[in-house]
Structure formats: structure tokens, C-alpha cells
C-alpha positions in Angstrom: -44.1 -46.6 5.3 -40.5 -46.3 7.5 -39.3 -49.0 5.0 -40.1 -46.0 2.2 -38.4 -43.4 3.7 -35.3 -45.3 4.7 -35.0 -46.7 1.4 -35.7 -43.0 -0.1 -33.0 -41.9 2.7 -30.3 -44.7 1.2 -30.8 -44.3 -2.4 -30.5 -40.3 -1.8 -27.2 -40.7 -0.2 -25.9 -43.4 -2.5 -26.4 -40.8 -5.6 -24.9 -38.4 -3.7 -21.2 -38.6 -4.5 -21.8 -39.4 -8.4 -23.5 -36.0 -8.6 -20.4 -34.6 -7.0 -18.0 -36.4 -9.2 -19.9 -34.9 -11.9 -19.5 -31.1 -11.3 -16.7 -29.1 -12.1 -14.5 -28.2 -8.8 -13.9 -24.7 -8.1 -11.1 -22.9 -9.5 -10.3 -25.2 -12.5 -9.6 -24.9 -15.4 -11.9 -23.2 -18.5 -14.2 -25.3 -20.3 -13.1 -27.4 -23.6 -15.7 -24.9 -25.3 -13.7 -22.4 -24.4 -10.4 -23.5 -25.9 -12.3 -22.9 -29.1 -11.8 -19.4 -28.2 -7.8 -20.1 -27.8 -6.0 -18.0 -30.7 -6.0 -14.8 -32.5 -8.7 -12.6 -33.5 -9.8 -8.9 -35.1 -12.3 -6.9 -36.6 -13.2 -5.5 -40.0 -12.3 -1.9 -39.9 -15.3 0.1 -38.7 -15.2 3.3 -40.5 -17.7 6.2 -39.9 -17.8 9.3 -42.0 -17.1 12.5 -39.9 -19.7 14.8 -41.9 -21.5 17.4 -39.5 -20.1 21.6 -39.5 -18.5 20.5 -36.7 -16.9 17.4 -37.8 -15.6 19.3 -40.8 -14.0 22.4 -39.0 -12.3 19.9 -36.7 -11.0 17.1 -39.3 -11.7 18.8 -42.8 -13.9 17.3 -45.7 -14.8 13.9 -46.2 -12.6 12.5 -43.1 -13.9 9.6 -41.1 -13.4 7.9 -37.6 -12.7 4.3 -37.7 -12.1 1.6 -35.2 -10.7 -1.9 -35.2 -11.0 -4.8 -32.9 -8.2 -7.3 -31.8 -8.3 -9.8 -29.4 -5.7 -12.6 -28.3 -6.6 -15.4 -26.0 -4.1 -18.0 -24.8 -4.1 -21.4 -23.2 -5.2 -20.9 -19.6 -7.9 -17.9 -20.8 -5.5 -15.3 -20.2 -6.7 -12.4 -23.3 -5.8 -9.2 -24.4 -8.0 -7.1 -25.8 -7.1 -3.9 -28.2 -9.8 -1.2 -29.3 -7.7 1.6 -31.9 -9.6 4.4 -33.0 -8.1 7.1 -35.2 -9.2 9.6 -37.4 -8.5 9.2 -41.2 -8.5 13.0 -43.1 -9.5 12.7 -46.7 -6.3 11.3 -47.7 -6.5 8.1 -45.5 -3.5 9.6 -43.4 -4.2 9.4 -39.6 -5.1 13.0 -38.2 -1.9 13.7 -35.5 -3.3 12.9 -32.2 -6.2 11.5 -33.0 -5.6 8.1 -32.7 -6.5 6.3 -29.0 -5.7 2.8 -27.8 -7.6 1.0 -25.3 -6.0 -2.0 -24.0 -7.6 -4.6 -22.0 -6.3 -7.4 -20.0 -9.1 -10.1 -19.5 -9.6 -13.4 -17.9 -11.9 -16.1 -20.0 -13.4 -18.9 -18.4 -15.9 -21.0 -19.6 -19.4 -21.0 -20.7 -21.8 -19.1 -18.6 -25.3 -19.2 -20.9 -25.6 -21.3 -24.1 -28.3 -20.8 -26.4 -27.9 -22.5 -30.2 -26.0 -20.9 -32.0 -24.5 -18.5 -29.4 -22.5 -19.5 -26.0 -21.3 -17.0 -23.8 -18.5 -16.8 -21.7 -17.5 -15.6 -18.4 -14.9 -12.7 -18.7 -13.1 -11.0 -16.1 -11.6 -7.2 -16.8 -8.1 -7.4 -14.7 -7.2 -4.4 -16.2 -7.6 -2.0 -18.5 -6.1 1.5 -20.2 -6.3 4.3 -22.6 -3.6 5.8 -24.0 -2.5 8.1 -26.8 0.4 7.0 -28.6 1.1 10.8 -30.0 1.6 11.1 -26.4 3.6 8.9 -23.9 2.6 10.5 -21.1 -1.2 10.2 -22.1 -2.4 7.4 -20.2 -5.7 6.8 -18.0 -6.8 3.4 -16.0 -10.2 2.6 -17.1 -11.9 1.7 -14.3 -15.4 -0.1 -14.3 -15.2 -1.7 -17.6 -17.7 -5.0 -18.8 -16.4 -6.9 -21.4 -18.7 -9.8 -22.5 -17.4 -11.9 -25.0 -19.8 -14.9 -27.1 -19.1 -16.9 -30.0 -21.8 -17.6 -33.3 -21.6 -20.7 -35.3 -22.6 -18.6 -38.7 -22.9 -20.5 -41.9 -19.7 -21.3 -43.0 -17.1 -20.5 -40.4 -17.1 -19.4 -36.5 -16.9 -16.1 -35.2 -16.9 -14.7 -31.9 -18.8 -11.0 -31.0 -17.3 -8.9 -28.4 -19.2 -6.2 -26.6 -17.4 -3.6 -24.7 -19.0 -1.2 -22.0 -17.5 1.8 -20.8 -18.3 3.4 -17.5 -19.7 6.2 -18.3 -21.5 4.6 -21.8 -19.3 6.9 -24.2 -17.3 4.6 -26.4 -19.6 1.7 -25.8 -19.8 -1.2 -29.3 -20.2 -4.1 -29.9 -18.3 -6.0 -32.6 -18.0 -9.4 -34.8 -14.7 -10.2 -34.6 -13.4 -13.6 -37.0 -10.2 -15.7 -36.6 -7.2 -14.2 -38.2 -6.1 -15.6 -41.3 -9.9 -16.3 -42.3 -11.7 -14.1 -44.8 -15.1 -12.5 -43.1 -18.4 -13.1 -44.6 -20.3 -11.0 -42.8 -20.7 -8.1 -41.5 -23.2 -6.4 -39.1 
């Protein structure tokens, strides 16, 4: 029986350092999956037709709110993330000082759940902004934002879905957003 144990007790501690040559150490570097995500990347428009009494004394007939989606991620994770949302009146002009920018500085590391054909990533919000480009001086910090970022092996290219959460829910989405330069085949 002690001849078990030690020889539990030896192979235990022989296997010990090749399972901790085989983990990741802390602080390094993102995942290869992750340089997958290393590029350029946007939206479809996302257009919305502005149509209640109220949307109509504000904007005027048949205008519509639309939003786009662009994200840029370089080599060692580092992202940016833009969210522009304007109002279009019923001539496709933008309405004057209607049109917002949220910009956010992110931080993408590698995969935190996998689940075929979606891998998410971790993402860290270093910070993040609202402004009004009508408007210099109209700028707001934007404090308490989530931004979770996955990619989806679809049929015939990759794309990669970004959902942005707001503190106080208002503004909230998520979008499909496809590498630039690629045409997108689907839409949600």
C-alpha cells in the first residue's frame, strides 16, 4: 500500500511541470484565434424609419434614424470602436445636430468561451466617449460600458458580432459587422 501512494506521490509530481509548460503565462500575448480578429471591420447601415406624430413634428415625413458600426483592431489587440448615428430627413441629408459619435477604445485578448461556430473574446473598455460633431464642445465620458465582441464562421465568409451595452440600457445593439472590402451576405 505505501509503495502505491509513493508511486502515486512521484508520478503526481513528475506531471507537474508539463502541465505548467502547457498553460499560457499571465500577461501574454492574445491568442492566435484572436489575430483572426486583427484588421478592419463595419456594419451594414442600420436604418430605422422615424414614423410616430412625434417622430414627424421633430424630423418631418418619411425621415429615418440610422446607425453604422466600425471597428479596427491591431496587432497586440489594441481596437477602436465607432457607433455613428444620425438622422436622415426625407432627402437622405443628415438633420443638423443630429448626428452622435460614440467612440470606444478597447482591449482584445483571446478567447474566453468557444462554442462551434461562435468564439468569444475577452474585451476590455479603456475608454469610451460621446460626442456631437455639430458641436466641439459636446462631449461626455461614457462610463460603465460592456463591449463583448464574438466571431461566426457563416457559410461562406467570417464575420464577427459586436454587442454594445450602455449603462443606463438606452442605446443598447447588437450588430454583425464583416471585414471591409468583403460583400455581406447576411443580415440579421
Amino acid at each position: 500500500m505505501r509503495t502505491q501512494i509513493l508511486a502515486s506521490i512521484v508520478a503526481f509530481v513528475m506531471s507537474a511541470p508539463v502541465y505548467g509548460a502547457m498553460q499560457a503565462p499571465a500577461g501574454s500575448k492574445p491568442s492566435t484565434a484572436s489575430k483572426d480578429l486583427v484588421g478592419v471591420w463595419s456594419s451594414d447601415p442600420y436604418e430605422m424609419p422615424l414614423s410616430t406624430d412625434f417622430d414627424k413634428s421633430v424630423w418631418g415625413p418619411n425621415a429615418k434614424s440610422v446607425r453604422t458600426v466600425r471597428l479596427t483592431i491591431g496587432q497586440a489587440g489594441e481596437g477602436t470602436l465607432n457607433v455613428t448615428r444620425k438622422v436622415l430627413d426625407a432627402h437622405g441629408k443628415a438633420v443638423l445636430g443630429s448626428t452622435s459619435i460614440e467612440e470606444a477604445k478597447l482591449m482584445v485578448g483571446g478567447l474566453e468561451e468557444s462554442s462551434s461556430p461562435r468564439a468569444e473574446y475577452a474585451v476590455t473598455v479603456v475608454s469610451a466617449e460621446r460626442r456631437y460633431p455639430d458641436d466641439k464642445n459636446d462631449t461626455w465620458k461614457i462610463d460603465g460600458l460592456h463591449i463583448k465582441i464574438a466571431s461566426i464562421e457563416q457559410a461562406a465568409e467570417r464575420a464577427i458580432e459586436v454587442r454594445f451595452d450602455t449603462p443606463e440600457g438606452r442605446g443598447s445593439f447588437w450588430e454583425t459587422l464583416h471585414r471591409e472590402g468583403r460583400k455581406s451576405t447576411q443580415r440579421k
